[in-house]
C-alpha positions as CSV (number, residue, x, y, z in Angstrom):
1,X,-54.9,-84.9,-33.5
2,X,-52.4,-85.6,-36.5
3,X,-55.2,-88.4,-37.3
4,X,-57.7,-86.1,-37.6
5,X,-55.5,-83.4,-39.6
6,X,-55.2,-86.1,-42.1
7,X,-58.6,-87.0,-42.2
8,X,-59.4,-83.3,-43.5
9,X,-56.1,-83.4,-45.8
10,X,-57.7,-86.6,-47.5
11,X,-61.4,-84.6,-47.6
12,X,-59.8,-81.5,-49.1
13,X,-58.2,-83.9,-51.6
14,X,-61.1,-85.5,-52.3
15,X,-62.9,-81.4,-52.9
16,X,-60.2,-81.0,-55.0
17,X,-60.3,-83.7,-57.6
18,X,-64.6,-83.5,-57.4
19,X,-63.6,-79.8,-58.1
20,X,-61.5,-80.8,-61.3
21,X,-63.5,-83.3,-62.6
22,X,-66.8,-80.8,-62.7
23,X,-65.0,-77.9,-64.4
24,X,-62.4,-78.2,-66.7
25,X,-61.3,-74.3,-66.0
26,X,-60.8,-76.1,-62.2
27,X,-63.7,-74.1,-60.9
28,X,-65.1,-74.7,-57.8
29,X,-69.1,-74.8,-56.6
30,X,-70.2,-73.2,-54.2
31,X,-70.2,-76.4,-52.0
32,X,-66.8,-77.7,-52.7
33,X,-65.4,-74.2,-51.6
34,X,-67.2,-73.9,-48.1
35,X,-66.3,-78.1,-47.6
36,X,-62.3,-77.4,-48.1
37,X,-63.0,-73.7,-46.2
38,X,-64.3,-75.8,-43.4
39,X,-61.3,-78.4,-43.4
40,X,-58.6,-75.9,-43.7
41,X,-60.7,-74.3,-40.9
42,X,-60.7,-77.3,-38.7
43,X,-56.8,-78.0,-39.5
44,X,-56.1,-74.7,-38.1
45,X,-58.0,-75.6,-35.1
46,X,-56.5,-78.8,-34.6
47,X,-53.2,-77.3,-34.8
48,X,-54.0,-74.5,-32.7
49,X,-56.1,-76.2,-29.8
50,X,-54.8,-79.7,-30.1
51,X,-51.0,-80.5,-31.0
52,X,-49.0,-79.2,-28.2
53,X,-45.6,-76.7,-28.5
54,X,-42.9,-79.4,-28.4
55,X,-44.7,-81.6,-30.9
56,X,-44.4,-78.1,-33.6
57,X,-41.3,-77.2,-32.2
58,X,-39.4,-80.4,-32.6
59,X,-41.1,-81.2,-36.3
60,X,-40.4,-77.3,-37.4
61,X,-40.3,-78.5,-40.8
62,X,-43.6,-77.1,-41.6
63,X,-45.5,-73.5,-40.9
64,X,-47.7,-75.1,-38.7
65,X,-49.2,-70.9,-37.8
66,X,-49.7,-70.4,-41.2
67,X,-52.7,-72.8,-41.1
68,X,-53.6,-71.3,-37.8
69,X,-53.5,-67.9,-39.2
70,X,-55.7,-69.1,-42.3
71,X,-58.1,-70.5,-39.6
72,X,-58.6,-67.0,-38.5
73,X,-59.2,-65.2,-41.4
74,X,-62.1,-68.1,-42.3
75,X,-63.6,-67.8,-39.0
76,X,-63.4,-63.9,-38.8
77,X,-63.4,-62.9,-42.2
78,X,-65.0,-65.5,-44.5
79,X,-66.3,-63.5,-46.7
80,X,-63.3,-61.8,-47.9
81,X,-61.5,-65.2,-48.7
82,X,-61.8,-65.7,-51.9
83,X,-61.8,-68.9,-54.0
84,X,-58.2,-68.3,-54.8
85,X,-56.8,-68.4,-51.4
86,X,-58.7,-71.7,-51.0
87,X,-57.4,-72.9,-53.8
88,X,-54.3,-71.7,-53.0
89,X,-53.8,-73.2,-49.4
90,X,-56.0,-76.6,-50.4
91,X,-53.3,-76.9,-53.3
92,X,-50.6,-77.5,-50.5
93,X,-52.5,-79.6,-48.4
94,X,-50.4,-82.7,-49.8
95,X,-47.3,-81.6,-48.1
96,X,-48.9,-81.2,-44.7
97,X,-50.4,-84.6,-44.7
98,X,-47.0,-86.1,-46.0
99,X,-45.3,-84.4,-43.3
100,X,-48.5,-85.5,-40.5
101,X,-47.4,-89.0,-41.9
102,X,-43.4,-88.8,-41.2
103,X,-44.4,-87.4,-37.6
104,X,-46.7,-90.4,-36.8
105,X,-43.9,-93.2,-37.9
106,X,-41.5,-91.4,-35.8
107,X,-43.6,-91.6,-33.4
108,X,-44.3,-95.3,-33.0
């Protein structure tokens, strides 16, 4: 599961820089939104449904609900997420797949 989480970190990333290198005012299309809503939405997911309460307890360092929480409000409420929050949440995305990283060489 932390594989996967940092298989959509590195897509989001990806968004991102398409995202900056289209627009100088760091603009996103239409596309590039619903592709990062759709990774943060499947991070939450993984987090919820797939990393188990010890693994979240014992590496606390990180608001693993928050992304569960943003899951939510994409799947409920999409259309009152706005670019901002996406840009927002994506623009954190680093330190989540930094901290996915420290959990799997600790856990070799």
């Amino acid at each position: 599961m932390l594989r996967s989480i940092l298989n959509y970190c590195n897509e989001i990333d990806r968004d991102l820089n398409k995202a900056h290198q289209v627009s100088k005012e760091s603009e996103m299309t239409g596309t590039i939104k619903n592709s990062v809503a759709m990774c943060l939405l499947a991070i939450g997911e993984e987090i919820r449904n797939g990393l188990s309460e010890q693994l979240k307890e014992k590496y606390s360092n990180i608001n693993w609900y928050r992304y569960v929480r943003i899951r939510n409000d994409l799947a409920h409420a999409y259309f009152n997420f706005q670019e901002e929050d996406v840009l927002q949440v994506a623009g954190e995305i680093r330190q989540l797949n930094d901290y996915c990283q420290f959990i799997l060489s600790n856990l070799r």
